[in-house]
HTML snippet that shows the backbone in 3Dmol.js (N, CA, C, O; Angstrom):
<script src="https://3Dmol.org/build/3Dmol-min.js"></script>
<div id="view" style="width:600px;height:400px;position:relative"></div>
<script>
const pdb = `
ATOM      1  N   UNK A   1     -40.793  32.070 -26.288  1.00  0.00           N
ATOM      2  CA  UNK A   1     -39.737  32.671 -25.493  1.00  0.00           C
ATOM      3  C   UNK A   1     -39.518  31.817 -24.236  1.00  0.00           C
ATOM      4  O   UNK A   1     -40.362  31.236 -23.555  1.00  0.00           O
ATOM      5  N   UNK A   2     -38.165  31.878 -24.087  1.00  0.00           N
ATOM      6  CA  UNK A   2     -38.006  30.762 -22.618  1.00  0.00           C
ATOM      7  C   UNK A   2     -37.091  31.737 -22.060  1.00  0.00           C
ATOM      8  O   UNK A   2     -36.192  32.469 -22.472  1.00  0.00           O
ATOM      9  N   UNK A   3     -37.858  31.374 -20.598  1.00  0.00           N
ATOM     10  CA  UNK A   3     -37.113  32.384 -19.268  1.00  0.00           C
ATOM     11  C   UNK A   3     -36.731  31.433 -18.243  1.00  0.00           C
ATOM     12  O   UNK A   3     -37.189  30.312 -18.021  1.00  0.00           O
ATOM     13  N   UNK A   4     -35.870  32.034 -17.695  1.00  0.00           N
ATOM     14  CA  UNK A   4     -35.139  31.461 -16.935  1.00  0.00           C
ATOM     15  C   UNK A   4     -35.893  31.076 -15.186  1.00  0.00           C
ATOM     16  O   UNK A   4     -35.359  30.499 -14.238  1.00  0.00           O
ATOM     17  N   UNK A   5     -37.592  31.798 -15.335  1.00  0.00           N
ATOM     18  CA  UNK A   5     -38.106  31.386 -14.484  1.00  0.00           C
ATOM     19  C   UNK A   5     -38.822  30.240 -14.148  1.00  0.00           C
ATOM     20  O   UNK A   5     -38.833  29.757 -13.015  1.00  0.00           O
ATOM     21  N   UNK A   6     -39.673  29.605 -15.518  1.00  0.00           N
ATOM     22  CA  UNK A   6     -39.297  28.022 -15.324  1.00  0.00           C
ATOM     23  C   UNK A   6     -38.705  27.096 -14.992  1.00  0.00           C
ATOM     24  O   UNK A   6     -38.913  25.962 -14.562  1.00  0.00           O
ATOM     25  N   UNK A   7     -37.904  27.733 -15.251  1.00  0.00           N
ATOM     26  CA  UNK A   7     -36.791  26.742 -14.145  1.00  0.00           C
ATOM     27  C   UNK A   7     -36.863  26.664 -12.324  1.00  0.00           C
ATOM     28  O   UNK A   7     -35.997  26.281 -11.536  1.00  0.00           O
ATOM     29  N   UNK A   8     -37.942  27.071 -12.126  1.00  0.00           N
ATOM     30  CA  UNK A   8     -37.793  27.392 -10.211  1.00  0.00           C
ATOM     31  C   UNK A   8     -38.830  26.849  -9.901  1.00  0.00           C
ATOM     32  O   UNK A   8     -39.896  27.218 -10.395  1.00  0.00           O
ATOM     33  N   UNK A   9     -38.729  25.563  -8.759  1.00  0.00           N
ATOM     34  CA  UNK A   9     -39.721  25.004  -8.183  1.00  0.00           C
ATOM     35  C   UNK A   9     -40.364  26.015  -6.838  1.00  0.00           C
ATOM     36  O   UNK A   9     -39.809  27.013  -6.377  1.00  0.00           O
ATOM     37  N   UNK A  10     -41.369  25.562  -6.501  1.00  0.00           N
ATOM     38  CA  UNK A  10     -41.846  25.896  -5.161  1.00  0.00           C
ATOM     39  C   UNK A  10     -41.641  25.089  -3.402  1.00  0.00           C
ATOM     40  O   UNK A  10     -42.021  23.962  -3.084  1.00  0.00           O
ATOM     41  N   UNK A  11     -40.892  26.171  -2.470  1.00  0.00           N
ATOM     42  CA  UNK A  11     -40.799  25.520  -1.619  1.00  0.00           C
ATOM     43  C   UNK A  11     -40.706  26.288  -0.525  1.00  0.00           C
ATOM     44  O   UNK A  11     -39.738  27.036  -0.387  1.00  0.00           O
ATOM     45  N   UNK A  12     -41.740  26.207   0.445  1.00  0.00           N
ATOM     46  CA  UNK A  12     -41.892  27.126   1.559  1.00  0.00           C
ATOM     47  C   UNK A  12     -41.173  27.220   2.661  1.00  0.00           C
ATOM     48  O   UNK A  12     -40.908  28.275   3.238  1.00  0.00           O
ATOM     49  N   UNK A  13     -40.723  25.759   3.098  1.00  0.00           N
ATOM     50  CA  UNK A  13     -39.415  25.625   4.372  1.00  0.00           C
ATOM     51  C   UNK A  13     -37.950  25.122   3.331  1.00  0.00           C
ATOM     52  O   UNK A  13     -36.897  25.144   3.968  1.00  0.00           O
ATOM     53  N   UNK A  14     -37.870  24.854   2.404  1.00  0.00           N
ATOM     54  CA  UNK A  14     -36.534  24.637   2.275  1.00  0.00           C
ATOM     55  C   UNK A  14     -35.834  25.414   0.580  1.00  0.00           C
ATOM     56  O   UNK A  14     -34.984  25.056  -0.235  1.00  0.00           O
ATOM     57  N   UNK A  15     -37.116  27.048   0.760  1.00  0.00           N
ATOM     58  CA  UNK A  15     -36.196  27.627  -0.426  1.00  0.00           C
ATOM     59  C   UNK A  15     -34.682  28.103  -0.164  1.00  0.00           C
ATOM     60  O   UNK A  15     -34.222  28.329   0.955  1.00  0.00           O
ATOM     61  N   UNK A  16     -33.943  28.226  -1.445  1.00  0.00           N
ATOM     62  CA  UNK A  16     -32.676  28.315  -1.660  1.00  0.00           C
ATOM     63  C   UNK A  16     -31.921  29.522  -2.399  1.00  0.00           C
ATOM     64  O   UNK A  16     -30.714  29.685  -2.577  1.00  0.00           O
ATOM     65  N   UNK A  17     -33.391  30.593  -2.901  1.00  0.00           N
ATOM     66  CA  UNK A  17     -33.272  31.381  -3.525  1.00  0.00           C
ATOM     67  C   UNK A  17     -34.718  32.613  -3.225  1.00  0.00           C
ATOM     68  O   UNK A  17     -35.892  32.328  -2.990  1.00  0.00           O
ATOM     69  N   UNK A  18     -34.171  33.791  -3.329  1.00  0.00           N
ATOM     70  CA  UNK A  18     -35.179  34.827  -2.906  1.00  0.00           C
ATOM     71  C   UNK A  18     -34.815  36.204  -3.574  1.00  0.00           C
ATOM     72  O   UNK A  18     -33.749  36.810  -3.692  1.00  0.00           O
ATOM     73  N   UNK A  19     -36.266  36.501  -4.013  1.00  0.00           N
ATOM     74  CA  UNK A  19     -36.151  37.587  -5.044  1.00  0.00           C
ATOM     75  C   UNK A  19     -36.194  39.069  -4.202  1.00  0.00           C
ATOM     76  O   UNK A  19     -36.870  39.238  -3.187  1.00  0.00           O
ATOM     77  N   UNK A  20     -35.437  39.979  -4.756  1.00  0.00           N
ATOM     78  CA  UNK A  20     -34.696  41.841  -4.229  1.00  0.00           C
ATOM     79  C   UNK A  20     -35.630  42.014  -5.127  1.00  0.00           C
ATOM     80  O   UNK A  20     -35.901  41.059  -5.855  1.00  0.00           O
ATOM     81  N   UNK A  21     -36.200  43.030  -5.254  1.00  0.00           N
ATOM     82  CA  UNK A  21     -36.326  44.267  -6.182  1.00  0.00           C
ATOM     83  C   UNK A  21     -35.290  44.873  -6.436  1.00  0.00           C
ATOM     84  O   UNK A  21     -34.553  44.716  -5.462  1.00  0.00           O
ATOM     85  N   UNK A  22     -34.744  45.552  -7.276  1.00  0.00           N
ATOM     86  CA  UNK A  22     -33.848  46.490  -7.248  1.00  0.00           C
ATOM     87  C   UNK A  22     -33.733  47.831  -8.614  1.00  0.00           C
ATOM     88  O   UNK A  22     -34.551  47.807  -9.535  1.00  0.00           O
ATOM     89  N   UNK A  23     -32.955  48.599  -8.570  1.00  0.00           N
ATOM     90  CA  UNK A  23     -33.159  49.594  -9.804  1.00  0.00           C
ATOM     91  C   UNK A  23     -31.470  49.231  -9.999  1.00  0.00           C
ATOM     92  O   UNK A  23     -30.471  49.072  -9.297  1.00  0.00           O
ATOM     93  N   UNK A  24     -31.858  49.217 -11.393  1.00  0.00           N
ATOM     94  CA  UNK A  24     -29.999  48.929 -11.964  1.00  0.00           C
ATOM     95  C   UNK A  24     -30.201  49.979 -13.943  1.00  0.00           C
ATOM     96  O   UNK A  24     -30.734  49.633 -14.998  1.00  0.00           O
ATOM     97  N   UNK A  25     -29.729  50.780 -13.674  1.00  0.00           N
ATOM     98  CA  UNK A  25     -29.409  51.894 -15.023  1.00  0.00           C
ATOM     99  C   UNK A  25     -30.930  52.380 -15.109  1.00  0.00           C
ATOM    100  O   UNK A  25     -31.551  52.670 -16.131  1.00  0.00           O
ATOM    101  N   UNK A  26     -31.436  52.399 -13.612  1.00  0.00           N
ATOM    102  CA  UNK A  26     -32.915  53.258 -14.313  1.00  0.00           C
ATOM    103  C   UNK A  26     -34.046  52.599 -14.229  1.00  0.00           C
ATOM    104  O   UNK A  26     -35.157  53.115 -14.109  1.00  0.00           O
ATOM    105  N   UNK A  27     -33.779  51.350 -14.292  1.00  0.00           N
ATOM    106  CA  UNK A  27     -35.128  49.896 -14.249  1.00  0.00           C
ATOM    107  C   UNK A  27     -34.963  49.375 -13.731  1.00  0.00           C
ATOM    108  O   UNK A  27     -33.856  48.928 -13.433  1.00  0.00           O
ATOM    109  N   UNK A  28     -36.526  48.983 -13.090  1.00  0.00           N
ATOM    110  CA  UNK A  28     -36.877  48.082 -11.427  1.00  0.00           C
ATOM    111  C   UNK A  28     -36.577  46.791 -12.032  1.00  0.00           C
ATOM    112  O   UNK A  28     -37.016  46.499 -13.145  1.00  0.00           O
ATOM    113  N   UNK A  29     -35.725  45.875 -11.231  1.00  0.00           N
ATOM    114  CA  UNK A  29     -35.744  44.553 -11.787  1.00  0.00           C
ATOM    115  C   UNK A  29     -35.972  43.749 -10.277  1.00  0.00           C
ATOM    116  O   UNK A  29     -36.117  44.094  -9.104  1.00  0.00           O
ATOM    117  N   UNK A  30     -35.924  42.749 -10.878  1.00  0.00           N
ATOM    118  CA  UNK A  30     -36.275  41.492  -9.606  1.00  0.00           C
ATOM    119  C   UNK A  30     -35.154  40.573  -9.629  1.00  0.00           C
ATOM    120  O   UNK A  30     -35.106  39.717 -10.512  1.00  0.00           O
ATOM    121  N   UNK A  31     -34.139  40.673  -8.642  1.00  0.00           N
ATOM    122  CA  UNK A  31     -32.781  40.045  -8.816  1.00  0.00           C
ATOM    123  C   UNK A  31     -33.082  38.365  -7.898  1.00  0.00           C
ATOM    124  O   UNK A  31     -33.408  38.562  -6.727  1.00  0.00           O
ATOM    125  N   UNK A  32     -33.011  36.938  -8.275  1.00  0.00           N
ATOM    126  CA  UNK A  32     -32.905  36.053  -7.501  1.00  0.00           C
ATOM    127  C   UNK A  32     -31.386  35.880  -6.754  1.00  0.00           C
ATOM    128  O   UNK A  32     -30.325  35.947  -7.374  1.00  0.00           O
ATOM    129  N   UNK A  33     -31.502  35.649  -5.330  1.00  0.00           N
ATOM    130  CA  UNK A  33     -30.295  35.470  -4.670  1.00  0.00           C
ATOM    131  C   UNK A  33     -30.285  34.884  -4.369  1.00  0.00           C
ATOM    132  O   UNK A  33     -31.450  34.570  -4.126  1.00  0.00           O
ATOM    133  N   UNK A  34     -29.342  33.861  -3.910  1.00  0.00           N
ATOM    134  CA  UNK A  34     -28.700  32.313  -3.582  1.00  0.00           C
ATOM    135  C   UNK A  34     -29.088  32.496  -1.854  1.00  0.00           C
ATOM    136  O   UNK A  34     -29.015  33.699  -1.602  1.00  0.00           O
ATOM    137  N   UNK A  35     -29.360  31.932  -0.970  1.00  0.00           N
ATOM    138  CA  UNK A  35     -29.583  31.776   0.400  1.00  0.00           C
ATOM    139  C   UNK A  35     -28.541  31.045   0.516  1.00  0.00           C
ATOM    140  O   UNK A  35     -27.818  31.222   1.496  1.00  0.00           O
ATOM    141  N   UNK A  36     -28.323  30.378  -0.137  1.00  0.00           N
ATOM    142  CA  UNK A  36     -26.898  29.124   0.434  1.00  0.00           C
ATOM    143  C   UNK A  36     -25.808  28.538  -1.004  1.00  0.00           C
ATOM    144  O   UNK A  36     -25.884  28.532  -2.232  1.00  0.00           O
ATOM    145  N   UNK A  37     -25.144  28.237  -0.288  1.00  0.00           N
ATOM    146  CA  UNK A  37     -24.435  27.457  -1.515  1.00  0.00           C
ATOM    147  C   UNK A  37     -25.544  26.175  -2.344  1.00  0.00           C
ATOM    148  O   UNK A  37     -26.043  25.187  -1.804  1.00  0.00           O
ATOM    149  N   UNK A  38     -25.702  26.692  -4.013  1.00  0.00           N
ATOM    150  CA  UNK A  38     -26.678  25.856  -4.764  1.00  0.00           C
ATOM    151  C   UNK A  38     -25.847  25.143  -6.028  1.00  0.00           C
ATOM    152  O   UNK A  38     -26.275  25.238  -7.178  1.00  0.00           O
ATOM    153  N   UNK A  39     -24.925  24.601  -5.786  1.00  0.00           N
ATOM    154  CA  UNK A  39     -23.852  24.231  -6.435  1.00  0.00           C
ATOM    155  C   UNK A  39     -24.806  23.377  -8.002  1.00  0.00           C
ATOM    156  O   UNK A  39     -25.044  23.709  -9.163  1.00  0.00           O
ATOM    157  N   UNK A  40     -25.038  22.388  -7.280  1.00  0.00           N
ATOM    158  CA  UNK A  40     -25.938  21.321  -8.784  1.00  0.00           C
ATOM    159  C   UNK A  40     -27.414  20.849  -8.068  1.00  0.00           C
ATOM    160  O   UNK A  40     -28.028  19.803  -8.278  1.00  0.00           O
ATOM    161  N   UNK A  41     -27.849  22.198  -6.969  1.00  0.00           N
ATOM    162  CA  UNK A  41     -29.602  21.727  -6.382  1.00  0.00           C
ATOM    163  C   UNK A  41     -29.978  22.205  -7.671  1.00  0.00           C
ATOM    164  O   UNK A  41     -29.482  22.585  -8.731  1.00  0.00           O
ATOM    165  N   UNK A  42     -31.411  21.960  -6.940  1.00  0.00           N
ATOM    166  CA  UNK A  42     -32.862  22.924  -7.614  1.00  0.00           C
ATOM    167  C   UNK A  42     -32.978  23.777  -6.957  1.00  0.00           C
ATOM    168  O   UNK A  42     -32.895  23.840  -5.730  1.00  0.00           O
ATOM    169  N   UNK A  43     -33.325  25.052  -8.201  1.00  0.00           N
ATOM    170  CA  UNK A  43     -33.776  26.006  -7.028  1.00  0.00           C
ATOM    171  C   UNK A  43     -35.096  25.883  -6.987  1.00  0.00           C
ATOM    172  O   UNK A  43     -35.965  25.539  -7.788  1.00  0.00           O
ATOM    173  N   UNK A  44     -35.045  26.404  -5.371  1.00  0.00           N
ATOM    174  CA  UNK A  44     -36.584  26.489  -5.115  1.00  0.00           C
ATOM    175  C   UNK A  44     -36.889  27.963  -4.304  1.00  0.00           C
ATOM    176  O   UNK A  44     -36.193  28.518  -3.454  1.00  0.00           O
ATOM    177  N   UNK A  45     -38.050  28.338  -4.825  1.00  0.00           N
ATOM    178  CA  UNK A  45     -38.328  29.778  -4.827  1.00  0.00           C
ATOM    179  C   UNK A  45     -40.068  29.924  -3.403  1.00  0.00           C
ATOM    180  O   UNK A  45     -41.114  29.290  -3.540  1.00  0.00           O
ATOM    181  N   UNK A  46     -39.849  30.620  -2.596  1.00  0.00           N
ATOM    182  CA  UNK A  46     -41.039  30.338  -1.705  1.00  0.00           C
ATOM    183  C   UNK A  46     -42.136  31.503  -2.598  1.00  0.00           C
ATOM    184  O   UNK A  46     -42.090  32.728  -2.488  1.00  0.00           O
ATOM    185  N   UNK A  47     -43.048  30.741  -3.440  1.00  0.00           N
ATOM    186  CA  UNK A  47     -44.243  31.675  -3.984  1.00  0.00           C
ATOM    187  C   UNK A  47     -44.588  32.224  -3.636  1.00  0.00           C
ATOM    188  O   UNK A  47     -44.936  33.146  -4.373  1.00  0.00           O
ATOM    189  N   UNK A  48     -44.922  32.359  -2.133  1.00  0.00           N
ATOM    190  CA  UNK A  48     -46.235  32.802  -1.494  1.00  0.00           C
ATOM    191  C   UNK A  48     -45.889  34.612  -0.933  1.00  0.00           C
ATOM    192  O   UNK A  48     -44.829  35.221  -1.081  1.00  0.00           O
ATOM    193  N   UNK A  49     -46.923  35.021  -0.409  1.00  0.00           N
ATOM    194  CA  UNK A  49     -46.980  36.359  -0.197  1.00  0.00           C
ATOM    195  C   UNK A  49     -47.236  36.159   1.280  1.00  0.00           C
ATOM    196  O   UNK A  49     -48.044  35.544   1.975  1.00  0.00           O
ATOM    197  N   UNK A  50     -45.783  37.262   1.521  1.00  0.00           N
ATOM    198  CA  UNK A  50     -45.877  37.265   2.967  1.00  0.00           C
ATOM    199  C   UNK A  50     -46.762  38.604   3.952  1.00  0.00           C
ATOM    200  O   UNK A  50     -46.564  39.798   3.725  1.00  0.00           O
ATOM    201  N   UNK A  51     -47.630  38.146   4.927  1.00  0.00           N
ATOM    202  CA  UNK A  51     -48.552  39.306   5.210  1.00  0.00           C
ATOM    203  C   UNK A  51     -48.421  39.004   6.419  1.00  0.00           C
ATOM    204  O   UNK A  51     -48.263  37.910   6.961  1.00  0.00           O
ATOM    205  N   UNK A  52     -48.549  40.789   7.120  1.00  0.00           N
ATOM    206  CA  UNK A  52     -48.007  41.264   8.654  1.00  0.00           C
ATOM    207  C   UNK A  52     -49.628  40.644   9.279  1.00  0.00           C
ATOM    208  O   UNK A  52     -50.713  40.288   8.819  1.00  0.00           O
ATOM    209  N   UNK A  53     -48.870  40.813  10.766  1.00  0.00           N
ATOM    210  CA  UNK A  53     -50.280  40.604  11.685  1.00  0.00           C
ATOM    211  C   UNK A  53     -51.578  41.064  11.060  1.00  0.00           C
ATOM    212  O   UNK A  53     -52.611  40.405  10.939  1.00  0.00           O
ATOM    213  N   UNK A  54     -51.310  42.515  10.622  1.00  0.00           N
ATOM    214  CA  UNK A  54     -52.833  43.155  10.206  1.00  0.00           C
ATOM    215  C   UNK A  54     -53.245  42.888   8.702  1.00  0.00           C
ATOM    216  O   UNK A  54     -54.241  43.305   8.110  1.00  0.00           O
ATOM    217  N   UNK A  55     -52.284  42.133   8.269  1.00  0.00           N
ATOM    218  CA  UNK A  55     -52.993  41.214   6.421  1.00  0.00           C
ATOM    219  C   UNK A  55     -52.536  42.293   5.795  1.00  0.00           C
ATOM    220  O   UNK A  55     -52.773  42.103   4.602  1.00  0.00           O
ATOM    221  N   UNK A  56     -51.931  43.479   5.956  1.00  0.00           N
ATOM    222  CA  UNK A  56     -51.138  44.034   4.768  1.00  0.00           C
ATOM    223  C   UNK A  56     -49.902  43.622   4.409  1.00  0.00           C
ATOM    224  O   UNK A  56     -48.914  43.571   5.142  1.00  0.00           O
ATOM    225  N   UNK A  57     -49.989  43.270   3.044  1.00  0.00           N
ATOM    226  CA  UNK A  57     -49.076  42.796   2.112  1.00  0.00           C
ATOM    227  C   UNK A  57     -47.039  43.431   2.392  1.00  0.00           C
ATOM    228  O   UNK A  57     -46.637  44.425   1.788  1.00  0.00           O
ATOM    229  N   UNK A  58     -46.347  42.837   3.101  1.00  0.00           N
ATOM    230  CA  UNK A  58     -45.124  42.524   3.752  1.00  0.00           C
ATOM    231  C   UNK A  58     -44.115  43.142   2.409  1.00  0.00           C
ATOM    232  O   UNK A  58     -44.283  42.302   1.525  1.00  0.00           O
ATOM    233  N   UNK A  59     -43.247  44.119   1.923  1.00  0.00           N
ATOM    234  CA  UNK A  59     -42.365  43.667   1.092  1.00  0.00           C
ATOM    235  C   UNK A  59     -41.499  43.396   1.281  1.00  0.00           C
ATOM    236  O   UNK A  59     -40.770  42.986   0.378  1.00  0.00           O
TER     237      UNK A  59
END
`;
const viewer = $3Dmol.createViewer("view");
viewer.addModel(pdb, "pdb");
viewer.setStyle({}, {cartoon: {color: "spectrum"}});
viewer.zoomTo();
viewer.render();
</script>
């Protein structure tokens, strides 16, 4: 099976794309959104997990 998430590099200062949660007909999905115009880039997706002053997990 091929997904369309292979396709997304990693990049912490110059991602171009960032994942919502969202509910659409009932089911939680994870929508990627464009930060900028990505006409013929790469996208690049920031992996990492973002955590508040006190280390609990940011959503």
């Amino acid at each position: 099976m091929t997904t369309l998430g292979r396709g997304l590099n990693h990049s912490r200062k110059n991602f171009n794309v960032k994942a919502k949660k969202k509910t659409l007909d009932g089911n939680t999905v994870i929508l990627l959104v464009a930060t900028r115009c990505i006409n013929k880039d790469e996208l690049l997706f920031d992996y990492g997990v973002k955590t508040g002053e006190d280390g609990e997990q940011i959503d």
